[in-house]
C-alpha positions in Angstrom: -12.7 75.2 -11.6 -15.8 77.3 -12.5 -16.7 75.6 -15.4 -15.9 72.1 -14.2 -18.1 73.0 -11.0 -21.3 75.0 -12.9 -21.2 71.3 -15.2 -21.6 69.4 -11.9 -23.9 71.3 -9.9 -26.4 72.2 -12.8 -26.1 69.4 -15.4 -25.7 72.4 -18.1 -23.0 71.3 -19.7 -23.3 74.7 -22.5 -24.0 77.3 -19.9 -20.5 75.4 -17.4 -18.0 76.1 -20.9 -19.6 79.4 -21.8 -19.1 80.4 -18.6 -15.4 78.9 -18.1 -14.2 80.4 -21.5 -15.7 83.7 -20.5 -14.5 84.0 -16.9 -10.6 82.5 -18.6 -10.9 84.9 -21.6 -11.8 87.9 -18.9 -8.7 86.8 -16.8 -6.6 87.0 -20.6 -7.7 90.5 -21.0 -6.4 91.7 -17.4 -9.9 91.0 -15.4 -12.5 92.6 -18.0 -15.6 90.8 -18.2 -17.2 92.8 -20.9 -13.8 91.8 -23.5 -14.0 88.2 -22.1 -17.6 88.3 -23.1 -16.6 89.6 -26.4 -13.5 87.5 -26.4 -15.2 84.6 -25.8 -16.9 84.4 -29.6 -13.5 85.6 -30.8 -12.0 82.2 -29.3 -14.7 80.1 -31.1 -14.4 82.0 -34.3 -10.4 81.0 -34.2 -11.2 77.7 -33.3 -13.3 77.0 -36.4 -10.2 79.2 -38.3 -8.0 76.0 -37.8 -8.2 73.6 -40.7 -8.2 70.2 -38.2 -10.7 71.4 -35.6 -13.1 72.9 -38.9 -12.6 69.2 -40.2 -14.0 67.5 -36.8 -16.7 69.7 -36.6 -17.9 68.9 -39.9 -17.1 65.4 -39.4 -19.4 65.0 -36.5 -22.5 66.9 -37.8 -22.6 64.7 -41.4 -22.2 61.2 -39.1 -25.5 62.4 -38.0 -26.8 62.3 -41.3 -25.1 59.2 -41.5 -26.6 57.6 -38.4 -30.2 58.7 -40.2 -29.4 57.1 -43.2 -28.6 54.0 -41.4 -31.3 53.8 -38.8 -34.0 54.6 -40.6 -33.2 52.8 -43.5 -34.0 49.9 -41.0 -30.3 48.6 -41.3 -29.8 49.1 -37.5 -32.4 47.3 -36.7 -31.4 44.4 -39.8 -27.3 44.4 -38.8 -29.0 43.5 -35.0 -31.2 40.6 -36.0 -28.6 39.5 -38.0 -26.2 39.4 -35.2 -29.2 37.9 -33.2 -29.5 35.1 -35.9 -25.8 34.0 -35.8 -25.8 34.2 -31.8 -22.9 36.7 -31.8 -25.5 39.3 -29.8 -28.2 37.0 -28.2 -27.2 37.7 -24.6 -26.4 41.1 -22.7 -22.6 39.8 -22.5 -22.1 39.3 -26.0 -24.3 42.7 -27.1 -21.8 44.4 -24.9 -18.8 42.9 -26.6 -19.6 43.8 -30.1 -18.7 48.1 -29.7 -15.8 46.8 -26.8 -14.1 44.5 -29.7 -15.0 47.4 -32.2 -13.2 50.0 -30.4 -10.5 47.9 -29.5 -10.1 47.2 -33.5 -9.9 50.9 -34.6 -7.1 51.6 -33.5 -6.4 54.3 -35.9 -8.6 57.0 -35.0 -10.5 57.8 -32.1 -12.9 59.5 -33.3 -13.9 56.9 -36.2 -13.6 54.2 -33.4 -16.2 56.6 -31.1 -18.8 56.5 -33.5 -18.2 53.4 -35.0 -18.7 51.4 -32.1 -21.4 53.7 -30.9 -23.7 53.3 -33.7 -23.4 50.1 -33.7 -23.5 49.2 -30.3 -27.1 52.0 -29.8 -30.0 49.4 -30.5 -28.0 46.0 -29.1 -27.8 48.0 -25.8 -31.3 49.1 -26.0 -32.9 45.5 -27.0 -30.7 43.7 -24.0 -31.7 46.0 -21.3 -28.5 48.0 -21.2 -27.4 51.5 -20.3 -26.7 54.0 -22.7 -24.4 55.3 -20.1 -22.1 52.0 -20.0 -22.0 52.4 -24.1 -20.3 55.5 -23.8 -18.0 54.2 -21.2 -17.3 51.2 -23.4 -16.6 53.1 -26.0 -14.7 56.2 -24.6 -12.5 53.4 -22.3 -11.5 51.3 -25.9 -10.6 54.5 -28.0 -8.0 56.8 -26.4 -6.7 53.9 -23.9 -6.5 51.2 -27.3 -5.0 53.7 -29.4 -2.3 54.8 -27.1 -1.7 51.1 -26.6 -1.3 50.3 -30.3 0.9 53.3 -31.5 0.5 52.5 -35.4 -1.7 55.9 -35.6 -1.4 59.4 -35.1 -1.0 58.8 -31.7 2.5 57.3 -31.9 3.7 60.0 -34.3 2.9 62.7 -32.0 4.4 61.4 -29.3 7.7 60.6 -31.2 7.8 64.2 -32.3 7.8 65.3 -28.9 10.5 62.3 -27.7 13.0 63.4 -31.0 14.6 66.3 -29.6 16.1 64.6 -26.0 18.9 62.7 -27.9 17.8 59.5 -26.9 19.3 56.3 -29.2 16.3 55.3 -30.1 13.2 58.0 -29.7 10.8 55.3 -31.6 11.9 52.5 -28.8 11.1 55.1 -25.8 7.8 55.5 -27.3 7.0 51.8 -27.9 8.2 51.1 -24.6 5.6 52.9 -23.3 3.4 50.0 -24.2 4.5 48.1 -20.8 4.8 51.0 -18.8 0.8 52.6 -19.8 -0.7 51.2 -16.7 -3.5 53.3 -17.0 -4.6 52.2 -20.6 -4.0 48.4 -19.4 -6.0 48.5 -16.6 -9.0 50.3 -18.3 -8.7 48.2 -21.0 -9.3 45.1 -18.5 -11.9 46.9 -16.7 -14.3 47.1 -19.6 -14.0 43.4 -20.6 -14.4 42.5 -17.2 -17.6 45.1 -17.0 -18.6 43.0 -20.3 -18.1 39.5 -19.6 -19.5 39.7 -16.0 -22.1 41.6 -16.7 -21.8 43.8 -13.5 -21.3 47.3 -12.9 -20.8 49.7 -9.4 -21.2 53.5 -8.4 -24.1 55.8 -10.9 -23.3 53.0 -13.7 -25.7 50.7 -11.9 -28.1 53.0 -11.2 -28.2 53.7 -14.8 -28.3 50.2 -16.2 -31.3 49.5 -13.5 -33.0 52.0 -15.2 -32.5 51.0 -18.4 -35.8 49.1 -20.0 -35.8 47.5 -23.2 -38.6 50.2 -23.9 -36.7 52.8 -23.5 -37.5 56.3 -25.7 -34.6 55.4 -27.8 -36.0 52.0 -28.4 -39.7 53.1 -29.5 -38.0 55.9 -31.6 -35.6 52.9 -33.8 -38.9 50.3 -33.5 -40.8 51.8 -36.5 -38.4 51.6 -39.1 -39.5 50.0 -41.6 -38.0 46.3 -42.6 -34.3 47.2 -43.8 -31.3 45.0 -44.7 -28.3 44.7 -42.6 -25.8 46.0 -45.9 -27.6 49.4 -45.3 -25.8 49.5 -42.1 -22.7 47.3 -42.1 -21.2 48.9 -45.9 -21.5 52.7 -44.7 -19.9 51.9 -41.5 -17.1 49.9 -43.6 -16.6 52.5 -46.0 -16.1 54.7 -43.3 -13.6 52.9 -41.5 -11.4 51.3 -44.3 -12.0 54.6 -46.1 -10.3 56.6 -42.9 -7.2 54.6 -43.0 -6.7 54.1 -46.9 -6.5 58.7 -46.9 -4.2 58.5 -43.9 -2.0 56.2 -46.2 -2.5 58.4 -48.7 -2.6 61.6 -46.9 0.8 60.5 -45.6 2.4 59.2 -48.9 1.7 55.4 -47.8 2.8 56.2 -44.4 -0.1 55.8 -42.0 1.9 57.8 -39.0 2.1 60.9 -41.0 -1.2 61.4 -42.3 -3.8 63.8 -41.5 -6.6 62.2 -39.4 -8.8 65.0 -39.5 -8.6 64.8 -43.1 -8.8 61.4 -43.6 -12.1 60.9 -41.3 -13.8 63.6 -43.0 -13.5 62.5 -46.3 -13.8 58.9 -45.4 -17.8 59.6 -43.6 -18.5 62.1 -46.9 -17.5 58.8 -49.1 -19.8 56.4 -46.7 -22.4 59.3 -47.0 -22.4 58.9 -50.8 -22.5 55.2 -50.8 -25.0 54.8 -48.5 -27.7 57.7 -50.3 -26.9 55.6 -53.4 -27.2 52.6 -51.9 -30.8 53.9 -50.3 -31.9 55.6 -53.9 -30.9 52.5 -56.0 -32.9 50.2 -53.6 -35.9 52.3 -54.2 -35.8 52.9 -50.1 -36.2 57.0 -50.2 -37.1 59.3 -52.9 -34.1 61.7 -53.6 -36.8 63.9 -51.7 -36.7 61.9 -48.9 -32.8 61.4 -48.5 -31.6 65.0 -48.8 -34.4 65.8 -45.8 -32.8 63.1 -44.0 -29.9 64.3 -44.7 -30.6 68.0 -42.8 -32.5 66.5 -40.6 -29.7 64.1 -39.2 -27.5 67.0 -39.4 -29.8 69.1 -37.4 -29.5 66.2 -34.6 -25.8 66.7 -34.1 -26.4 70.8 -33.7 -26.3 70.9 -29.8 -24.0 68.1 -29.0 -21.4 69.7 -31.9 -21.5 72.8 -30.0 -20.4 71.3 -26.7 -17.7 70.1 -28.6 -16.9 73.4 -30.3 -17.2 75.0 -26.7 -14.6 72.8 -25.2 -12.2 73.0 -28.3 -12.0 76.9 -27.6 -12.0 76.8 -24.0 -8.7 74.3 -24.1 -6.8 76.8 -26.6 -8.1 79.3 -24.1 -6.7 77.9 -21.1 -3.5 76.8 -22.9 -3.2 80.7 -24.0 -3.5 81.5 -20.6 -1.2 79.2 -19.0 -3.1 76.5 -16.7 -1.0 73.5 -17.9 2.4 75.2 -17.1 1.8 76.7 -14.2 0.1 73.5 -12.8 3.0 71.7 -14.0 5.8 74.1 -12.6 4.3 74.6 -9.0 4.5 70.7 -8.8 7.8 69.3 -10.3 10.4 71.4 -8.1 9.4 70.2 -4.5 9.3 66.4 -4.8 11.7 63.4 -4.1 12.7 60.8 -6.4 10.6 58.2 -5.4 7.2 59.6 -6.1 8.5 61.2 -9.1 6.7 58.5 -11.9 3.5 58.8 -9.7 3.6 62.9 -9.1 4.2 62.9 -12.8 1.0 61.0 -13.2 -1.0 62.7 -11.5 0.0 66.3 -12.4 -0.7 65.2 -15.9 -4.0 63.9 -15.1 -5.0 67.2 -13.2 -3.5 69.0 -16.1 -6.0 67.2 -18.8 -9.0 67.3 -16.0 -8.5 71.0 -16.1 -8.0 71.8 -19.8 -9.9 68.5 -21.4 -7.4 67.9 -23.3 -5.0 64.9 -23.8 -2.9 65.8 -26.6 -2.1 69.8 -25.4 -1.2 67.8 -22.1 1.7 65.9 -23.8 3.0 69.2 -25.3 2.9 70.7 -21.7 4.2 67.7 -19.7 6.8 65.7 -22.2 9.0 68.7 -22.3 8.9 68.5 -18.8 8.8 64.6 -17.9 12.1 63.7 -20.7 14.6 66.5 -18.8 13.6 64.9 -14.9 13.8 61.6 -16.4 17.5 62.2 -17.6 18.3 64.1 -14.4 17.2 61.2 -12.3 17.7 58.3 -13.7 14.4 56.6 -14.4 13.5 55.0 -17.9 12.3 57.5 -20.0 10.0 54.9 -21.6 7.9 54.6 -17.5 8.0 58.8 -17.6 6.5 58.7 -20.8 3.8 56.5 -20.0 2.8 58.1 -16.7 1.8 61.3 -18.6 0.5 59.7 -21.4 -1.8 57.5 -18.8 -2.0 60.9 -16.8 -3.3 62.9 -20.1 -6.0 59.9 -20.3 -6.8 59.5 -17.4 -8.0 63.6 -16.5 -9.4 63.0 -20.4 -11.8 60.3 -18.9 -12.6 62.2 -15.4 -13.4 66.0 -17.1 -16.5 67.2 -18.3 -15.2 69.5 -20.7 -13.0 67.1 -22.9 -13.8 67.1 -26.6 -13.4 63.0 -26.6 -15.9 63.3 -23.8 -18.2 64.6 -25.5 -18.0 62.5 -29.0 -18.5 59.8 -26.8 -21.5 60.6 -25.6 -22.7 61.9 -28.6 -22.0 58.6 -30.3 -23.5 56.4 -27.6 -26.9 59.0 -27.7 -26.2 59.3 -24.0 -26.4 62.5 -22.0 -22.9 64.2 -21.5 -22.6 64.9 -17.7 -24.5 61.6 -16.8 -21.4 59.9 -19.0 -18.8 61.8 -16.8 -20.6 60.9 -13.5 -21.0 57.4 -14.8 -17.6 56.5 -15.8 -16.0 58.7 -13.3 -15.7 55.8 -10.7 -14.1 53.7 -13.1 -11.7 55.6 -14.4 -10.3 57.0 -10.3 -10.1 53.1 -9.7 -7.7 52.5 -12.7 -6.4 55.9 -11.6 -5.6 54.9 -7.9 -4.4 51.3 -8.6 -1.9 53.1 -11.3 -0.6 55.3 -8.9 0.2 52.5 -6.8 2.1 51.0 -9.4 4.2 53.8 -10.2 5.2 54.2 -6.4 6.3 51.1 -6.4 8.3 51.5 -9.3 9.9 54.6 -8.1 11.2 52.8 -5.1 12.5 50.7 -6.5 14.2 52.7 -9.5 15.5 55.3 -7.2 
């Protein structure tokens, strides 16, 4: 509550975790502030100790190097007037489809469709007048929602590790009936085309796409590349995607839902890195000189938003070590009837992902709890899966201190708390009309 308050009140997103992990890692050593304090750097230092996490990390300081290579290589601005040219970007409706279909087609890995669709989707919003804001809720409201949607990804092995042990005839069927059931993902899904094709926005998004110019800061800073060709962008970005998904095969002996995806985005943006300085030294674009100080430089630009997302890593293990999720969870699920169950179950694992920011340690905390009720009562197991795997999304979307929060924003090049506020709205309107479904539902299941 402390942290996600400071982040609110002050816009200081750093000093709102600090704080949080320090105040959660004081209450883990029996109230001391001094070994919270201490703690605190103990957390982050464990945090960067686990392989996947370390692997993120590294992943989202080279795309910045990436991103430099790219933009001021001047195939940003190229891979734009090329899309301009064939009329697939010449009006604000079809610049805002381009990262919305983009996110919706990387399915595989959030975190490659976050900054995928981000970069690409920077300069169209900035030459059509549109909010960097509405980028990141584009893109943050196609990754998570798209790829719990389309289970083919680590997503849908997860989840069927967690399903296996209930004895159900067919754990894989519970979890791809979840498709139907996902309310949450299906309306936020809808509400971004419909934010896309009508052009239209409501609550601090309009605000922020009436303040957006076409000459923006980000603009001016993109407009004096020099003339570049669209391959400089669009192969990188490629090799990056298609290289992600051929190492998940790999990674999981040509089985896509057992490979690693940290692994497998990491080395597939070190391989786009390497094509792309090739690419730029071959051409005769940069000096060798010239592309490794890029290369720090675009590095350098990912420094503060990487911490946030270090910070929130090690404030989730925090608050799991301490207990939030559970005890949320347990003072809930033994005082409520039937009927509201699918919707309590919702909820609970929306406020439970709010709280710790994130989706994935929300499953762990809520499937174990969600299978055993759904047995007990009756329900499908495939509408209680879905209501806490909308739930974990949903408090994913609302909290300022999830890590997918933050890549989104850092993709889009869109300040962090302004992203929250922005999408905020959105996200409790696809959270209320869901909880409206799943009362209905459980009146009529029970």
């Amino acid at each position: 509550m402390l942290a996600i308050l400071i982040a609110a009140l002050t816009r200081n997103v750093y000093v709102a975790l600090g704080l949080g992990l320090a105040v959660s890692e004081a209450l883990i050593a029996g109230g001391n502030p001094f070994t919270g304090v201490l703690m605190s750097a103990e957390r982050s230092v464990q945090v960067m100790t686990d392989a996947g996490n370390a692997r993120v990390l590294v992943f989202c300081l080279l795309i910045g190097a990436l991103i430099v290579f790219m933009r001021e290589s001047g195939g940003v601005d190229a891979t734009v007037g090329l899309l301009d040219r064939k009329g697939l970007t010449s009006t604000p409706r079809r610049a805002g489809l381009a990262p919305a279909i983009a996110g919706t087609a990387i399915f595989v890995e959030t975190n490659v469709s976050l900054l995928s669709a981000g970069v690409l989707g920077r300069r169209l919003f900035d030459t059509h007048g549109l909010s960097r804001e509405r980028l990141a809720y584009v893109i943050d409201s196609t990754s998570a929602p798209v790829s719990c949607l389309i289970l083919l990804n680590g997503w849908g092995a997860y989840l069927l590790t967690l399903v296996q042990p209930y004895g159900f005839d067919s754990p894989v069927g519970v979890v791809a009936g979840t498709v139907a059931w996902n309310a949450y993902a299906l309306l936020t899904v809808v509400g971004v085309y419909l934010t896309v094709l009508f052009n239209r926005s409501f609550g601090p998004m309009r605000a922020a796409d009436a303040a957006a110019q076409p000459g923006s800061a980000e603009q001016e800073a993109v407009d004096h590349t020099p003339p570049g060709r669209a391959i400089h962008m669009w192969l990188p970005l490629l090799v990056m995607v298609a290289g992600s998904v051929g190492f998940m095969a790999w990674t999981g002996k040509g089985n896509l839902l057992a490979g690693s995806g940290s692994q497998s985005i990491l080395w597939g943006v070190c391989v786009a890195i390497a094509v792309a300085a090739l690419m730029l030294r071959a051409g005769r674009v940069f000096s060798f000189a010239e592309i490794q100080e890029r290369f720090f430089r675009g590095i350098g630009e990912m420094v503060a938003p990487v911490t946030v997302l270090l910070l929130a890593i090690a404030f989730g293990a925090s608050l799991k070590l301490l207990g939030t999720g559970a005890y949320l969870a347990e003072i809930v699920s033994g005082y409520l009837p039937a009927a509201v169950v699918p919707a309590a179950v919702f909820v609970v694992a929306g406020i439970t992902s709010f709280m710790t920011g994130t989706s994935w340690g929300t499953f762990g905390i809520m499937v174990p709890i969600a299978m055993p009720v759904a047995q007990a009562v009756g329900f499908p197991p495939e509408l209680m899966l879905a209501a806490v795997i909308g739930g974990g999304v949903f408090g994913d979307h609302c909290s300022p201190i999830s890590d997918t929060t933050v890549i989104a924003s850092l993709a889009a090049g869109c300040d962090h708390v302004r992203h929250v506020t922005t999408q905020l709205p959105y996200a409790l309107a696809a959270g209320a009309a869901t909880c409206g479904i799943y009362l209905i539902a459980g009146l009529v299941l029970s």
